[in-house]
KOLTOR-289864 format. One line per field, with one value per residue (C-alpha): residue in one letter; y, z, x. Coordinates in steps of 0.25 Angstrom, whole numbers. Layout:
// residues N
code = [A;...]
v = [Y;...]
w = [Z;...]
u = [X;...]
// end
This chain:
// residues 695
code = [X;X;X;X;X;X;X;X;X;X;X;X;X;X;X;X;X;X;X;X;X;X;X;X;X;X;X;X;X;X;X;X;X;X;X;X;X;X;X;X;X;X;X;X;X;X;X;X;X;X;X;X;X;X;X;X;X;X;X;X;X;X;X;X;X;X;X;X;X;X;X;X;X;X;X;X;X;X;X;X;X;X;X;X;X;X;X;X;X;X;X;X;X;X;X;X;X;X;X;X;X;X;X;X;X;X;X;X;X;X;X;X;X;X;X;X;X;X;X;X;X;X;X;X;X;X;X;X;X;X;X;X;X;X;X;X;X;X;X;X;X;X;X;X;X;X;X;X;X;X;X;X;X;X;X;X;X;X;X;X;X;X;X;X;X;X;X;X;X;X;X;X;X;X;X;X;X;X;X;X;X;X;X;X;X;X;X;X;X;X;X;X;X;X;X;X;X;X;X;X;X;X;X;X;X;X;X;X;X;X;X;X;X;X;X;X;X;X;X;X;X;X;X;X;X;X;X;X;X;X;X;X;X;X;X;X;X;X;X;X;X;X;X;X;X;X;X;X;X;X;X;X;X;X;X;X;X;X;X;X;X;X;X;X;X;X;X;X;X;X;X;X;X;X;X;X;X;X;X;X;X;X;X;X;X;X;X;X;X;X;X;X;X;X;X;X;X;X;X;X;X;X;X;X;X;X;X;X;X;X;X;X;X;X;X;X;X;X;X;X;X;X;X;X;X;X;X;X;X;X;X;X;X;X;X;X;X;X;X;X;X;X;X;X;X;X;X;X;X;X;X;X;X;X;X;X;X;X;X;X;X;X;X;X;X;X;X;X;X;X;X;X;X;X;X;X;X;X;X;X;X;X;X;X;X;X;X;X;X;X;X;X;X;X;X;X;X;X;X;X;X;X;X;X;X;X;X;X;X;X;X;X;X;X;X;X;X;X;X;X;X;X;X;X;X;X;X;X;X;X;X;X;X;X;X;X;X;X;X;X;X;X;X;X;X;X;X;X;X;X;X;X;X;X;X;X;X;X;X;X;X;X;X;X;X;X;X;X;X;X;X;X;X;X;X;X;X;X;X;X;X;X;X;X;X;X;X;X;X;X;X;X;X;X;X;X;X;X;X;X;X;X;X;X;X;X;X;X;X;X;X;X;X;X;X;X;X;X;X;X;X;X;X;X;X;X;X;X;X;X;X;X;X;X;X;X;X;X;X;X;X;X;X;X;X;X;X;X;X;X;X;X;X;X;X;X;X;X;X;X;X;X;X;X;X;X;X;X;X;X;X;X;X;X;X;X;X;X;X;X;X;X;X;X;X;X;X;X;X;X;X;X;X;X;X;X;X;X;X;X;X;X;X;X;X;X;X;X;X;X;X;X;X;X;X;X;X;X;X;X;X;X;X;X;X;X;X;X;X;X;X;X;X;X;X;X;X;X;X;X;X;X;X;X;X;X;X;X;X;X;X;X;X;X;X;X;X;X;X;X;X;X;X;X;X;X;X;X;X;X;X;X;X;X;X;X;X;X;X;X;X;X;X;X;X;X;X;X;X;X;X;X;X;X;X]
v = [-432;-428;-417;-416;-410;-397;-390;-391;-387;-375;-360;-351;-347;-353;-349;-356;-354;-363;-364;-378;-381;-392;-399;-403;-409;-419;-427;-418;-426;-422;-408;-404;-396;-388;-375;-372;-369;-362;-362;-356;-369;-362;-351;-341;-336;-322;-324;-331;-328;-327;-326;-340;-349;-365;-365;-375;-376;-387;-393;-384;-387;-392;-381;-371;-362;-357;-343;-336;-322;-323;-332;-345;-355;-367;-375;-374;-383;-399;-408;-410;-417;-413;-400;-393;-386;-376;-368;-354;-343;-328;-322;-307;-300;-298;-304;-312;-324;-337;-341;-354;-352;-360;-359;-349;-339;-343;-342;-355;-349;-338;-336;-322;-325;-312;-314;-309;-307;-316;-307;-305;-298;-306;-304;-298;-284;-272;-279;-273;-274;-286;-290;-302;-314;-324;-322;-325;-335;-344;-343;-338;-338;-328;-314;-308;-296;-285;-292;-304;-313;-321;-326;-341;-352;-358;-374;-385;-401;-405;-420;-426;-435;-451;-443;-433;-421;-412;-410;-403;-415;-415;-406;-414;-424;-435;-441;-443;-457;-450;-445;-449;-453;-442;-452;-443;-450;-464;-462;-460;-449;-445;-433;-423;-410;-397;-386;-373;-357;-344;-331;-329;-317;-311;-322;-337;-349;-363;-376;-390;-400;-416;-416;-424;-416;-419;-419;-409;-397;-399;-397;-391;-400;-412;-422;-419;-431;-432;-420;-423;-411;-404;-392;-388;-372;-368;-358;-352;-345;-332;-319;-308;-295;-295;-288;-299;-314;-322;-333;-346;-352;-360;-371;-382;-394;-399;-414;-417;-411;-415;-429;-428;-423;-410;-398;-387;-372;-360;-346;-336;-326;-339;-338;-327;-325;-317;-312;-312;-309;-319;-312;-313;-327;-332;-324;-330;-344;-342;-340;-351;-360;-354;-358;-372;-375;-370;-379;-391;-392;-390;-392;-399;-394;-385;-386;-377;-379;-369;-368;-356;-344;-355;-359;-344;-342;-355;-352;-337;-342;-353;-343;-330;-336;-350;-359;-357;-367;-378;-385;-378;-386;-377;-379;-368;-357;-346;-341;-327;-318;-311;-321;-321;-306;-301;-311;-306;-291;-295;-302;-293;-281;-292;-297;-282;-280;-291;-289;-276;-271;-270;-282;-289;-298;-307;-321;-331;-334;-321;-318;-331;-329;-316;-322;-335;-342;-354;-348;-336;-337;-337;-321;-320;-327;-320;-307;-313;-309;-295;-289;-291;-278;-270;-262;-265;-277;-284;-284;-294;-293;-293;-279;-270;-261;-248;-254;-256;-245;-235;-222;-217;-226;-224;-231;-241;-256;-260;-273;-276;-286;-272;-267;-282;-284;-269;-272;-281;-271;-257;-246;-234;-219;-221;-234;-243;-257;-258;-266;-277;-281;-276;-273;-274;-262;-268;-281;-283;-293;-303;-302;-317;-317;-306;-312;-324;-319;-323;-309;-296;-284;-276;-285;-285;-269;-268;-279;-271;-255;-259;-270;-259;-260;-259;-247;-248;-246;-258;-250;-253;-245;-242;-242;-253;-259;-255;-260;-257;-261;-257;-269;-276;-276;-281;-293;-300;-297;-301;-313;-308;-311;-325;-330;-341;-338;-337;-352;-357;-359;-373;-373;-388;-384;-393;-386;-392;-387;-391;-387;-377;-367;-371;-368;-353;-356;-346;-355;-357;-371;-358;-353;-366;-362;-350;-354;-363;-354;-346;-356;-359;-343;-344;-358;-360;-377;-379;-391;-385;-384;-393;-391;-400;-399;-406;-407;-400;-411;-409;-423;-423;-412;-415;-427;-419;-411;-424;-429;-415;-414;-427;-424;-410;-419;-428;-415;-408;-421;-422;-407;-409;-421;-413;-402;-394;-383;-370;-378;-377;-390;-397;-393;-399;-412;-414;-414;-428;-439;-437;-423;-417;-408;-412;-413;-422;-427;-428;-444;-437;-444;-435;-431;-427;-415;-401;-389;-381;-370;-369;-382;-384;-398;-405;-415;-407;-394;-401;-406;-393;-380;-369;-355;-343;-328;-314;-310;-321;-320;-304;-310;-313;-323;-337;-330;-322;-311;-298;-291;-279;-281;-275;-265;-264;-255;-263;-267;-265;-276;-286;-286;-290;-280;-267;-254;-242;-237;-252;-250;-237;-241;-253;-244;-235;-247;-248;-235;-241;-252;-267;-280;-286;-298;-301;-293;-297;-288;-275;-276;-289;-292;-304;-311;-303;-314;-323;-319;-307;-296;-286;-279]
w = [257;270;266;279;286;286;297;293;279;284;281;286;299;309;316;330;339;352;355;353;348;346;332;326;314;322;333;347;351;338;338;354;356;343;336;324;313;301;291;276;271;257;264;274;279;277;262;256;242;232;241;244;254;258;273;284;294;306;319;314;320;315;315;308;296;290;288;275;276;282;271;273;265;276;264;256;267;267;277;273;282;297;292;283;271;262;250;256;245;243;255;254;250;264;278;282;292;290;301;305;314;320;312;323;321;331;326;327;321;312;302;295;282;271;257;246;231;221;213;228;233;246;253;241;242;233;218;207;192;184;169;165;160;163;152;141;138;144;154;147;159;153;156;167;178;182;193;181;185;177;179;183;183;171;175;163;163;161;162;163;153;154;148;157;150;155;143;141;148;136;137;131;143;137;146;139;139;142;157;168;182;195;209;220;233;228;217;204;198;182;181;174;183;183;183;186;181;187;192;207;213;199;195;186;194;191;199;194;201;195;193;184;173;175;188;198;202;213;228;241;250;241;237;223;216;214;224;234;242;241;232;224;222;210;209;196;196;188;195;187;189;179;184;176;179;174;163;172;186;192;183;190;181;188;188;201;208;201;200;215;216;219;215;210;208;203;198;190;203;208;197;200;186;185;199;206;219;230;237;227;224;237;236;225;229;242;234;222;232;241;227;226;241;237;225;229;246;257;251;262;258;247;239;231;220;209;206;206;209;212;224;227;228;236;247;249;249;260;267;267;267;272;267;252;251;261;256;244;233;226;216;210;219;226;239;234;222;228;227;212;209;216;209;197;200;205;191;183;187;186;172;169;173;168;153;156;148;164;167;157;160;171;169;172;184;191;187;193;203;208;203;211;201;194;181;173;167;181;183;169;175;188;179;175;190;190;182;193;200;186;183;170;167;176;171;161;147;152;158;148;144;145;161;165;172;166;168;159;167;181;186;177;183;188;188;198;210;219;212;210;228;233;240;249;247;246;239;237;235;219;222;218;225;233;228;237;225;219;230;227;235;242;236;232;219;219;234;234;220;224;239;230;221;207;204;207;214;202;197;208;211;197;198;210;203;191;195;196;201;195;201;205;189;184;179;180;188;193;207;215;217;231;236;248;262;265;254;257;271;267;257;270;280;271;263;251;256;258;272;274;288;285;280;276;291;289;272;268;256;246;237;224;213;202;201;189;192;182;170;176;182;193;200;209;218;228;230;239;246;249;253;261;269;272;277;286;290;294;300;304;297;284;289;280;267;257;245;233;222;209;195;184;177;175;179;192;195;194;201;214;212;214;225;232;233;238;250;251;251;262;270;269;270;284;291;285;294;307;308;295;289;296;307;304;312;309;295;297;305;294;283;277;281;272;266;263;255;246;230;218;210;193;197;207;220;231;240;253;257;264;257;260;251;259;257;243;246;247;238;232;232;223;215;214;219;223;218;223;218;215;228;237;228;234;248;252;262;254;264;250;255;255;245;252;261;271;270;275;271;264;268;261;267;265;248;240;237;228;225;233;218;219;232;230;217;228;237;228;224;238;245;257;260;252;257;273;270;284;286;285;273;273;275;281;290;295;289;294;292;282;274;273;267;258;255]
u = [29;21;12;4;16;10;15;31;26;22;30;18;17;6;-6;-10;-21;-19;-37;-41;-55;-64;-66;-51;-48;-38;-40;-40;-28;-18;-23;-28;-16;-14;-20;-25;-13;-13;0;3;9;13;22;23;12;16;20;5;5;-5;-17;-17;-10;-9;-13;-14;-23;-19;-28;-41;-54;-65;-74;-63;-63;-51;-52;-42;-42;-58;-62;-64;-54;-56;-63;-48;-43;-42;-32;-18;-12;-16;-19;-29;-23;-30;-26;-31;-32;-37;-29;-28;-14;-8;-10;-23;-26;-29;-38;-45;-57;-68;-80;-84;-73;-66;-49;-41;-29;-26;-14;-10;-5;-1;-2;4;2;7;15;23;29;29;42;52;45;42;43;51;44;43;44;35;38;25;17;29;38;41;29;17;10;1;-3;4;-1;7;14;18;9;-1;-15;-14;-1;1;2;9;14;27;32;46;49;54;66;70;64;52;41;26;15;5;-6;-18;-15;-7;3;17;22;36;31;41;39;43;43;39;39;41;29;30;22;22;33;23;24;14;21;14;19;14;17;21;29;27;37;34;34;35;29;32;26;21;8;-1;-8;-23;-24;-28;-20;-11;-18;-10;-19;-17;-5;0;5;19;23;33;29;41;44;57;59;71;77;83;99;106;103;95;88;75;63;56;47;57;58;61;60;69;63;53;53;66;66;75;63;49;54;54;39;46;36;46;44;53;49;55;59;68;76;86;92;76;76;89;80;81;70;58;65;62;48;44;49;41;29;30;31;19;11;17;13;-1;-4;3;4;14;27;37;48;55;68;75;82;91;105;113;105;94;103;106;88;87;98;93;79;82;90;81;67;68;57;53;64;68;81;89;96;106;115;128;124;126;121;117;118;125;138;135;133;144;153;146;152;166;168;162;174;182;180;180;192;197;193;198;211;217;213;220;231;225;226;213;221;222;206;202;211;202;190;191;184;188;189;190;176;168;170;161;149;148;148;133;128;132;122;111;117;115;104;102;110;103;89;83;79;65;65;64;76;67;64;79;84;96;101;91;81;85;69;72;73;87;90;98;97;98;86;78;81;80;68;82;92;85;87;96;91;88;81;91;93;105;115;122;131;140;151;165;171;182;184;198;199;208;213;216;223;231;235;240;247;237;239;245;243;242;232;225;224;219;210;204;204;197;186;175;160;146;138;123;119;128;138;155;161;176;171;167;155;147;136;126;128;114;109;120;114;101;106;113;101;90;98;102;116;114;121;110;107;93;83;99;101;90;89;96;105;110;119;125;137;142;156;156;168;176;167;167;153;149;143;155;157;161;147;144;156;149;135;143;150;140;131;143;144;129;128;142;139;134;122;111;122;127;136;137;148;149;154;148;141;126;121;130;123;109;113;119;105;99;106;104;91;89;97;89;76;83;86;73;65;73;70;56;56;63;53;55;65;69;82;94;98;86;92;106;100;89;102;103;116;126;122;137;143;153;155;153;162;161;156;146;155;150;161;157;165;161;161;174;179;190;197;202;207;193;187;178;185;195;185;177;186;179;183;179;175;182;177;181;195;194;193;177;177;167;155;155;144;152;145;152;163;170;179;195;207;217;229;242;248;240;242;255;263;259;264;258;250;244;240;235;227;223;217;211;202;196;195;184;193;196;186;188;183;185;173;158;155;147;133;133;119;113;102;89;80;73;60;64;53;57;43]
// end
């Protein structure tokens, strides 16, 4: 590790003036031609947190002052590296300058900076209210404020034992004769690990780093034994709508990465079965890791980590504010919730239907056949998601009945991702968040089992008439489904709608699966098909992705974990060494010899293949077919973003044979036209661009 690289460490913006004076801290011939610099080294300049900042000061003159707000903070400073870095603290809530002068006020450079509160918002906007959890179990963090936060962090020992196992480091300073060894850089450092809890963005957050008990906290401007330098962010999965701080991060005493000398760090917002909210998932992130910077130094480079929904956090946080994360490493998912939700409402009216006494009759066959799934169990899980879209289903046990809302209770909180996001979406005219989900007008279940004969017209006219809708207070209904174009709209141009032209044009991706679709898992090998394709459809190659698949066998899958992070070191390590993140060829050059995609079998024999979800023939697609879903089986091209698509009259012609009453009951189901899915799909904007405020 090289921790004097400041400037390529740096995400805040710069302050230059170009006068030279006399009195350097370098020699004249290293520093005759450059100006004084100032950078935010624990984020953006624009999005300081808590008051206090980690700040860089380069090529400063002798006789300088470093001025914080018009206090004089020079004295926080000490060299690291060929700068001067200092912990500056006490900024004001908004914007203020960071300025270094000469001791006769005359300005060498100046930086605005704008601070914000700890309990955010920063970037997420207006916040809704909040349940909390920090001072009970399982924090007990002590009293908490009216924002959920409490007085100070909490910091405890934990050690890894010679057997594998994490336990409680003695309090009384006794050191257990069962303590193993972490080798960080070639050294071997006792694996005992610090980990700190707190409150940040009215959420609990975790750090984990190893650190000796006894010994002084960690510095920003000093080396911490046993810290590579580097940071690992995870993410938890699930999708839920709670209005509460949460019970659980996305965990930080993860072995593959300590035993690296990885610090790691999670909080409860970045676990989305507590906040199903990519934007405050992504604020809070940004924030956690602004705090790790400040206690421990300039990290070089951050990976994240999470399966599922953890996947799903890390590709929209890479792709809509580039930076918080550097390289993902994602495991089973998907590349937004919305892939998952909507699944959640197309099974839903058909397991109804299904359980129905009208829907009796159909074999497993003919349901897998409109599901697309690989057994008749999937549909079941996916109906799990759908309760994010109802008011009161939706919200968690810790929002108290008498809060929810109802009929009788119409100010009542609804929780609903509409209501959680509408700071994104917007409003309607009772003040209700505009849904982008659910939307099924048009869609015509089982098109494809019906063009190949798995079942017949009547079957699938009935199928049609009677799958229903949920309305906007989560109740069935007979109708369709509708959504708003108008959020609809804004989910595609802010990023909700995931098309990864944003940070995923440079982001290094090292996607792994194992192969669950028989067991009726819904985390489908065909969600990698799909991140896949639309990294083709923004990119038109696939140089920053790669797919893994493999059997369902817990310790081949920790060992493909393994095996991928050490290729997404190798592929950080070398764009750190060609000039740093944010280049999309730099990217693709920087991508280590023989990184492929391909599969591994039950033995853990890698066979190189590319992913294709076209071509049934291959290696690995015999060894793990893909499937699909019901709305891919009702025709939606694997892009898999029409949340509402385009509308065409049918066509007689172009179904089997039926009776003119079939027909006419056919018709009758779609009076504005059946689904072109030929068509981009209503609402469909381009991406408007990345860090996105919604204040």
């Amino acid at each position: 590790m090289n921790r004097s690289r400041i400037g390529p460490l740096a995400i805040g913006v710069s302050a230059a003036v170009g006068a030279l004076v006399a009195g350097l801290l370098m020699p004249v011939a290293a520093t005759a031609a450059r100006p004084v610099q100032i950078d935010v080294l624990s984020g953006r300049a624009d999005s300081v947190t808590g008051g206090d900042a980690l700040v860089s000061v380069t090529d400063a003159r002798r006789d300088f002052r470093i001025l914080a707000a018009g206090v004089d903070v020079t004295d926080s400073f000490s060299p690291l590296g060929d700068a001067l870095v200092g912990l500056v603290d006490g900024l004001p809530v908004g914007a203020s300058e960071i300025a270094v002068t000469k001791k006769n006020g005359q300005v060498q450079a100046v930086l605005e900076v704008e601070n914000h509160p700890i309990t955010g918002p920063v970037f997420s906007g207006p916040q809704h209210p909040m349940y909390c959890t920090a001072d009970r179990a399982p924090w007990n963090l002590g009293a908490v404020d009216e924002d959920c936060h409490v007085a100070a962090p909490a910091v405890t020992y934990r050690y890894r034992t010679t057997t594998g196992q994490f336990a409680n480091y003695p309090t009384d300073g006794t050191v257990p004769a069962n303590v193993a060894t972490a080798t960080v850089d070639g050294e071997p450092v006792p694996y005992v690990i610090r980990i700190e809890r707190g409150t940040i963005n009215r959420g609990v957050y975790e750090t984990a780093v190893l650190h000796q008990p006894g010994t002084p906290d960690p510095v920003p401007t000093q080396p911490t034994p046993g810290w590579n330098g580097k940071l690992a962010y995870t993410f938890g999965g699930a999708c839920g709508v709670g209005y509460w701080q949460g019970s659980s991060t996305g965990g930080v005493e993860n072995d593959l990465f300590l035993s690296r000398g990885y610090a790691v760090a999670s909080a409860t917002f970045n676990v989305y079965a507590q906040n199903c909210n990519d934007v405050t998932s992504a604020e809070t992130a940004m924030m956690v890791k602004e705090h790790v910077i400040e206690q421990l130094g300039p990290v070089e480079y951050t990976v994240g980590s999470g399966g599922s929904a953890g996947t799903m956090q890390q590709l929209l946080l890479a792709n809509n504010y580039p930076g918080i994360i550097d390289g993902v490493l994602g495991e089973i998912g998907y590349p937004d919730e919305r892939s998952t939700t909507v699944g959640g409402h197309d099974c839903r009216g058909l397991l109804n239907y299904w359980n129905s006494p009208a829907g009796a009759g159909w074999t497993n066959d003919q349901k897998m056949a409109v599901t697309g799934h690989a057994t008749p169990n999937t549909c079941f899980g996916f109906t799990f998601f759908d309760g994010v879209d109802d008011p009161n289903r939706g919200c968690n046990a810790a929002v108290p009945v008498a809060d929810r809302w109802s009929p009788a209770n119409p100010d009542g909180l609804r929780c609903t991702i509409a209501d959680m996001v509408k700071n994104v979406y917007g409003t309607d005219a009772s003040g209700r968040g505009l849904r982008v989900e659910p939307d099924n007008v048009g869609v015509q279940y089982g098109w494809n089992a019906l063009q190949e004969g798995a079942i017949t017209v009547e079957q699938f006219v009935a199928l049609n008439e009677s799958v229903g809708g949920m309305d906007v207070d989560g109740t069935r209904t007979a109708a369709r489904s509708e959504a708003s174009v108008e959020a609809i709209e804004r989910a595609y141009a802010t990023g909700r709608i995931n098309m990864m032209t944003g940070g995923l044009a440079w982001t290094p991706v090292i996607e792994i699966r194992n192969y669950t679709d028989p067991t009726g898992d819904f985390h489908e090998r065909y969600r990698s098909a799909i991140i896949r394709e639309r990294m083709l459809a923004a990119h038109g190659d696939a140089g920053t992705h790669v797919s893994w698949t493999g059997a369902n066998i817990g310790a081949n899958t920790n060992q493909m974990r393994a095996v991928a992070l050490d290729q997404l070191e190798a592929w950080l390590d070398a764009i750190e060494a060609a000039g740093g993140p944010g280049d999309r060829e730099r990217t693709i050059a920087a991508r280590p010899a023989g990184l492929a995609d391909g599969c591994y079998d039950a033995q853990m024999s890698f066979i190189e293949e590319v992913l294709d979800y076209d071509d049934p023939s291959t290696a690995c697609n015999q060894l793990y077919p893909f499937h699909s879903q019901p709305r891919a089986e009702a025709g939606m091209p694997l892009l898999a973003d029409g949340l509402k698509c385009a509308l065409t009259t049918p066509v007689r012609s172009d179904y089997p044979a039926m009776s003119d009453a079939q027909w006419q009951r056919l018709t009758a189901v779609f009076p504005t036209g059946v689904c072109d899915w030929s068509q981009r799909p209503q609402g469909y904007a381009e991406l408007e661009g990345t860090w996105l405020s919604f204040g």
